[in-house]
C-alpha positions as CSV (number, residue, x, y, z in Angstrom):
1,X,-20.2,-36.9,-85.2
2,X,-20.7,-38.7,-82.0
3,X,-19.0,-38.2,-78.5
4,X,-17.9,-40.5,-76.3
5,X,-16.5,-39.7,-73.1
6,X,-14.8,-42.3,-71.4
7,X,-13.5,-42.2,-67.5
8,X,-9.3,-42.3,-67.3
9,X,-8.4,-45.2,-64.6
10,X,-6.1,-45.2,-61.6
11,X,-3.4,-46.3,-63.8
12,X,-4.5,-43.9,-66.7
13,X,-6.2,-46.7,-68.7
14,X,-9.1,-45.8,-70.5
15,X,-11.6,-48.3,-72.4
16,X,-12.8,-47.1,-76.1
17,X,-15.9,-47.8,-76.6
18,X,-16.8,-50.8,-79.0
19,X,-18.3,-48.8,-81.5
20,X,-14.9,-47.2,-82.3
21,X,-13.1,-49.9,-82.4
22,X,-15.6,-51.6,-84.6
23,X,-15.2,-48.7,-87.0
24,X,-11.1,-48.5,-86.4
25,X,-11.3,-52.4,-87.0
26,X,-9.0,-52.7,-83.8
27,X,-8.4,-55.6,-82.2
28,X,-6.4,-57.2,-79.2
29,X,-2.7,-55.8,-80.0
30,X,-3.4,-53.3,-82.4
31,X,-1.5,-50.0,-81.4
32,X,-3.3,-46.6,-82.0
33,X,-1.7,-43.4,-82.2
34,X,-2.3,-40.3,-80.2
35,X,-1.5,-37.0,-81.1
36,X,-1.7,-33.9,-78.9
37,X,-3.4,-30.6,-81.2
38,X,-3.6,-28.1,-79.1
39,X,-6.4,-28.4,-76.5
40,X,-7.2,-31.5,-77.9
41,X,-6.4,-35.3,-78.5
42,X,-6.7,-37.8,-81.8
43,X,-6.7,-41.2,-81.8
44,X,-6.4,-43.4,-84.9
45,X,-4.2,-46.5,-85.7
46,X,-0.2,-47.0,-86.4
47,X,-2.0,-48.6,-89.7
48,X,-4.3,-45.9,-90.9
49,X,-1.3,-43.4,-89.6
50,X,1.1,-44.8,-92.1
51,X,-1.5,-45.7,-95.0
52,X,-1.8,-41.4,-95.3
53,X,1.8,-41.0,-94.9
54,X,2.5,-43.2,-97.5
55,X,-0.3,-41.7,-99.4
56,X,1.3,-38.3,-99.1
57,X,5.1,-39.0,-100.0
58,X,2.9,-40.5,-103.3
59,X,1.1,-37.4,-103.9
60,X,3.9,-35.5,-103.6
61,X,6.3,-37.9,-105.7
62,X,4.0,-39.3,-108.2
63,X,6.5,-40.3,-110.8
64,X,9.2,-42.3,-108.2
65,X,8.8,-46.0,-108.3
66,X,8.1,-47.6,-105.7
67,X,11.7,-48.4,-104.4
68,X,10.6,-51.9,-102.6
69,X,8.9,-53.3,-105.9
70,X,12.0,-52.5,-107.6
71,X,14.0,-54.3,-105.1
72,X,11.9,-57.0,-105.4
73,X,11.8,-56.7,-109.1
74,X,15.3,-56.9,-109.6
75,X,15.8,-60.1,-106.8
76,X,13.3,-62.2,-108.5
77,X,15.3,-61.7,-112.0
78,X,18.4,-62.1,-110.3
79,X,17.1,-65.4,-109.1
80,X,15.3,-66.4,-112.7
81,X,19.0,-66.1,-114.2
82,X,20.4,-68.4,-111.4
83,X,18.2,-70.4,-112.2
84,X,18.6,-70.7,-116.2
85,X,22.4,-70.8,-115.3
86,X,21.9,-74.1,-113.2
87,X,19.4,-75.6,-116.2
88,X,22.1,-74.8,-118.9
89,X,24.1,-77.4,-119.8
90,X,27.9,-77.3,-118.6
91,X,31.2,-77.2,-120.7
92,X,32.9,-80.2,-120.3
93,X,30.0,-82.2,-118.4
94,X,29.6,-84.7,-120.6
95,X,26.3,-83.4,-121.5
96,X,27.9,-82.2,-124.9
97,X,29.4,-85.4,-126.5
């Protein structure tokens, strides 16, 4: 494990140093999360934050679909009989005689 120590600005800026953000893959308007434990601080990202939150509410409810794919699931069926209700010929159209 390496340390870095890094000076706090004026302002209260501070400057990570390119080898974390290299291996945080941060870039320009990436947000990072900092936590207070205790005597101390960690940083990581908002997108590794919620990648283990959303691992843990999957550990803990293994057999719950996921509630967005069965949204999704359900929308693009929806859609697929619109669809085959617009191909489908209509009564009286013409279509028929």
């Amino acid at each position: 494990m390496k340390r870095y120590e890094v000076p706090v600005q004026e302002n209260g800026r501070m400057i990570l140093p390119v080898e974390l953000r290299q291996a945080l893959e941060l870039g320009r308007g990436d947000r990072v999360v900092l936590q207070r434990v205790d005597d101390r601080i960690e940083l990581t990202t908002a997108r590794l934050s919620r990648a283990r939150a959303q691992a843990r509410i999957r550990a803990q409810f293994p057999d719950v679909e996921n509630v967005v794919d069965e949204f999704l699931a359900e929308r693009r069926a929806e859609a697929q009989r619109e669809v085959a209700e617009m191909d489908a010929p209509q009564e009286g159209s013409g279509a028929d005689r």
